[in-house]
C-alpha positions in Angstrom: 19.6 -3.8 -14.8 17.8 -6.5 -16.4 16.8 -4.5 -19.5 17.4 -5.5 -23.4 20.2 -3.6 -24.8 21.1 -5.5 -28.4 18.4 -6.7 -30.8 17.4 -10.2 -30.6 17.2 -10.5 -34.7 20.2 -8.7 -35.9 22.1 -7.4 -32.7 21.8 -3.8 -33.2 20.6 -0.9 -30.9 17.6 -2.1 -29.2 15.4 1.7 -29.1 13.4 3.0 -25.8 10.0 2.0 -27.4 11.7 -2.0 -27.6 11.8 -1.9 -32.1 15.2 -2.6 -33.3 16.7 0.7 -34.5 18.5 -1.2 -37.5 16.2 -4.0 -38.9 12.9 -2.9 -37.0 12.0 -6.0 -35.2 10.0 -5.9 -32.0 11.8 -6.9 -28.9 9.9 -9.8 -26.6 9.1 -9.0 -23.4 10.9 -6.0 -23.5 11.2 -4.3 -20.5 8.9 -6.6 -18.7 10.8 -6.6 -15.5 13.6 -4.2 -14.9 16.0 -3.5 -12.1 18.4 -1.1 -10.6 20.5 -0.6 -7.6 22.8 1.1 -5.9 24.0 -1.2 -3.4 23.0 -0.2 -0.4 21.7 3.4 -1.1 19.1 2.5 -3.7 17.0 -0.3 -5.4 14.0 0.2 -7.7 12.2 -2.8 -9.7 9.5 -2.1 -12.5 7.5 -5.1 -13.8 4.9 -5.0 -16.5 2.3 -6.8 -14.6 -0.3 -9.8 -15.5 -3.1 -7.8 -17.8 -1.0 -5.4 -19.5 1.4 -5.8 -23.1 3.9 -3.1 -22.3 5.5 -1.8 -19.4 5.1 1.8 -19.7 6.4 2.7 -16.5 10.0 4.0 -16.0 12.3 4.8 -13.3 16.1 6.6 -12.9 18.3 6.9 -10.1 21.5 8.6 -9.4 23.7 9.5 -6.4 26.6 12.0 -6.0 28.5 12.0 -2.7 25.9 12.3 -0.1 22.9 13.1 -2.0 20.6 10.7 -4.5 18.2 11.5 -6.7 15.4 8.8 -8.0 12.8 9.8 -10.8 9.5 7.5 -11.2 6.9 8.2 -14.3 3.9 6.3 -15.3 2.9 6.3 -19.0 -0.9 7.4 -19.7 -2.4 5.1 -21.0 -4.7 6.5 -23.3 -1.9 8.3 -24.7 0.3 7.3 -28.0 4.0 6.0 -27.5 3.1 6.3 -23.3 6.2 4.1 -22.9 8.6 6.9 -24.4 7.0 9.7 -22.6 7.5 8.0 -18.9 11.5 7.1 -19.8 12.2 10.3 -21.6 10.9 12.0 -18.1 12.2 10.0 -16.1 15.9 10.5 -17.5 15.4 14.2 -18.1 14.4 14.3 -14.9 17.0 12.8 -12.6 19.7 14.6 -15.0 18.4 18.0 -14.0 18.4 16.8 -10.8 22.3 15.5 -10.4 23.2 18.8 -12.6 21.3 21.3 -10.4 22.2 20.2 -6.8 25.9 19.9 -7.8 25.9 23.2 -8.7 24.6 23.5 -5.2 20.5 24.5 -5.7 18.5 23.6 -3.3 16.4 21.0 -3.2 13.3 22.4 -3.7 14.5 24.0 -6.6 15.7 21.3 -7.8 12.9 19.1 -7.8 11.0 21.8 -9.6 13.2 22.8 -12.3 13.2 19.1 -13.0 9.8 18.5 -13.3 9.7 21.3 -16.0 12.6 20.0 -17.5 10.7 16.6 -17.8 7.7 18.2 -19.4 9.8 19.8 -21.9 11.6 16.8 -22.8 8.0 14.8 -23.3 6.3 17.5 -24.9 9.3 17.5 -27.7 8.2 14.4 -28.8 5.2 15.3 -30.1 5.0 15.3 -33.7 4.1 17.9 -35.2 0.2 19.4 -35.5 -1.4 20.3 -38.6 -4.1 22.5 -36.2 -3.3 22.6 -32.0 -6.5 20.6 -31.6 -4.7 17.7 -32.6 -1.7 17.8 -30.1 -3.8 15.8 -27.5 -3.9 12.8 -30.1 -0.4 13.3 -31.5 1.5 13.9 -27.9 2.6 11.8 -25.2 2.0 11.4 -22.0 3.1 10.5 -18.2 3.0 11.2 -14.5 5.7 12.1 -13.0 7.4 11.8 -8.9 10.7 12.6 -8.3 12.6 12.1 -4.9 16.4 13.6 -3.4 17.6 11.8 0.1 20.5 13.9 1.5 22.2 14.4 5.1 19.8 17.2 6.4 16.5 15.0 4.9 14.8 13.9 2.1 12.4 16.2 -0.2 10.1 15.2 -3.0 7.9 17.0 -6.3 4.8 15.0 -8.2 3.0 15.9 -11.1 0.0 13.7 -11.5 -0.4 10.0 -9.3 2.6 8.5 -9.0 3.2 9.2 -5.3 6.3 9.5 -2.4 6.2 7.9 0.9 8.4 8.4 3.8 8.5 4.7 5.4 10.9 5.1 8.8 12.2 1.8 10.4 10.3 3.1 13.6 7.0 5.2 14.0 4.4 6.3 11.4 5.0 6.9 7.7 3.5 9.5 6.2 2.6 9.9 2.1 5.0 13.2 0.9 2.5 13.7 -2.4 -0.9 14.8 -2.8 -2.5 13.0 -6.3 -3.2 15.6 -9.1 -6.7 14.0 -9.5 -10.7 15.2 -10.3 -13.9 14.0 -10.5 -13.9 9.6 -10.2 -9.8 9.7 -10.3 -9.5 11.4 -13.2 -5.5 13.3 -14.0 -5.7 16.7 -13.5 -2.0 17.0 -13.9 0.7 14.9 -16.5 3.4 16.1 -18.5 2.8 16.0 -22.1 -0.1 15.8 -24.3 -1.5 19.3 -24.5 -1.1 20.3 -20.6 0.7 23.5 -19.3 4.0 23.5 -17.7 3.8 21.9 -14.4 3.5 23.9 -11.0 4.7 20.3 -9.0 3.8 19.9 -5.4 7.5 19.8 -3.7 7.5 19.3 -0.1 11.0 18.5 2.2 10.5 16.2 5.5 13.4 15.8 8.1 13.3 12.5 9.7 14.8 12.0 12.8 15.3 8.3 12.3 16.8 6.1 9.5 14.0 4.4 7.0 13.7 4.7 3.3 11.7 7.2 0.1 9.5 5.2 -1.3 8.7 6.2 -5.4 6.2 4.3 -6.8 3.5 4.4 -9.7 -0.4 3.6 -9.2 0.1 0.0 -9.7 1.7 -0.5 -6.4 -0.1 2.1 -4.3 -3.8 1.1 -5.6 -3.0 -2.3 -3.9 -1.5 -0.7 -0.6 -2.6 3.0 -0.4 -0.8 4.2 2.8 2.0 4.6 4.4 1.4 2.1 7.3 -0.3 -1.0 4.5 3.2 -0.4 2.6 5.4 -1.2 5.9 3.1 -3.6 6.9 3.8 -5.5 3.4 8.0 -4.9 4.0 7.3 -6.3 7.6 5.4 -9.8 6.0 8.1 -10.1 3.1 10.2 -13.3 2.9 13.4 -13.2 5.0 15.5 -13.1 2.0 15.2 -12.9 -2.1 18.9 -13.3 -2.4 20.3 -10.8 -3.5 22.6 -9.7 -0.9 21.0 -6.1 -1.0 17.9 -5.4 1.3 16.9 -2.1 -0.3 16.6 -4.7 -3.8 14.8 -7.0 -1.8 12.5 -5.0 -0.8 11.6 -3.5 -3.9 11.2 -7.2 -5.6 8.9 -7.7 -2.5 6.2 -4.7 -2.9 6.1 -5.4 -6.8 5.7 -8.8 -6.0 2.8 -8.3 -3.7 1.1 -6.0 -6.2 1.4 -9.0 -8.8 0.0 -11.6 -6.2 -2.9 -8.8 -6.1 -3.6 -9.1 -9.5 -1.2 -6.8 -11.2 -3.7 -5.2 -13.4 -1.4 -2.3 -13.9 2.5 -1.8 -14.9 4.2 -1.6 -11.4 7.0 -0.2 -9.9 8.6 0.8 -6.4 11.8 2.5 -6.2 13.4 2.7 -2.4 16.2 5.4 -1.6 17.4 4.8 1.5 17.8 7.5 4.0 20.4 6.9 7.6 
């Protein structure tokens, strides 16, 4: 994982919003392009993009035995500290997650629980209100897509636009995620920021062929909406980025198509493979 850990100025503990926790300096180009894998089970890369100053995207990813769970969040935008709100969810998330189906929930219930978990965890960071017209301006905010891959399938829960594909190595893919979204694309659904507890869409898919979860933020999907323009872009990638790990490669290959694009937005594509 490429991100800064130690302060650039002083060496202490770099915080999630990239100012130094002990001498306050800003970090540069912190967070600007992260990575993580599991090698061979899971890769996700997050890069800030050409137009915008912070990434306030964020992504987690855990596996235990035969299952893995993979969180995605998008800052809004037009919120305060959007950055902290997307991380924040996306650890609280994928924690509830690995706690919950150890203990043997389902899926579905899972997925759920996490999402609600994630809202509470964004909506504790806003400070508080002198009147509760004011939590809008004072309170984070983020989407939110969360993904499991296990041996009987895969299953996935979004709140907002941050979406799930399924993208199998033969056939049609298929988007798993239906965009919380009104009148000219507008959120109908975040976590954070004056909105109610989250009723997530969760839905469970059984492939019967190996091919990979795709988790991704609007920054990828607004340059390659569906299923089949996100294979076709894996299909015209480079032979090799290397790595060594294909699932990485991959993931360095969609964000990096999104940038070619124009990267007007933070991006980020997180791939959980699924056998």
């Amino acid at each position: 994982m490429t991100d800064t850990a130690h302060c650039v100025r002083c060496g202490g503990t770099v915080a999630p919003d990239g100012w130094c926790w002990d001498c306050g300096a800003e970090q540069p180009a912190f967070r600007a392009h992260v990575e993580i894998t599991v090698a061979g089970t899971a890769a996700g890369v997050s890069d800030r993009g050409n137009r915008r100053a912070v990434n306030a995207d964020a992504m987690a990813l855990e596996t235990m035995g035969a299952w893995t769970a993979a969180t995605v969040c998008d800052g809004v935008s037009l919120s305060p500290r959007a950055e902290r709100a997307a991380q924040v969810a996306a650890e609280a998330g994928v924690a509830a997650l690995t706690r919950l189906l150890r203990a043997g929930a389902l899926p579905e219930t899972a997925l759920a629980d996490a999402a609600r978990r994630a809202f509470h965890a964004v909506s504790a960071l806003a400070e508080p209100p002198d009147t509760a017209a004011e939590l809008p301006d004072t309170a984070p905010a983020c989407t939110f897509v969360a993904g499991v891959a296990g041996p009987e399938g895969i299953w996935s829960a979004g709140v907002g636009d941050s979406r799930a594909y399924w993208l199998p190595d033969e056939g049609p893919g298929m988007a798993l995620t239906q965009d919380d979204t009104g009148e000219h694309e507008a959120l109908a659904a975040w976590l954070g920021a004056g909105a109610d507890e989250p009723s997530p869409y969760v839905r469970g898919y059984r492939p019967q062929g190996p091919g990979r979860l795709l988790l991704c933020t609007d920054g990828l999907w607004r340059c390659l909406p569906g299923a089949e323009d996100l294979r076709a872009a894996l299909a015209r990638r480079p032979p090799a980025a290397g790595s060594g790990d294909e699932l990485l490669d991959e993931a360095r290959s969609l964000v990096a198509y999104a940038l070619d694009a124009g990267g007007h937005d933070n991006i980020t594509a997180l791939l959980v493979r699924h056998r």
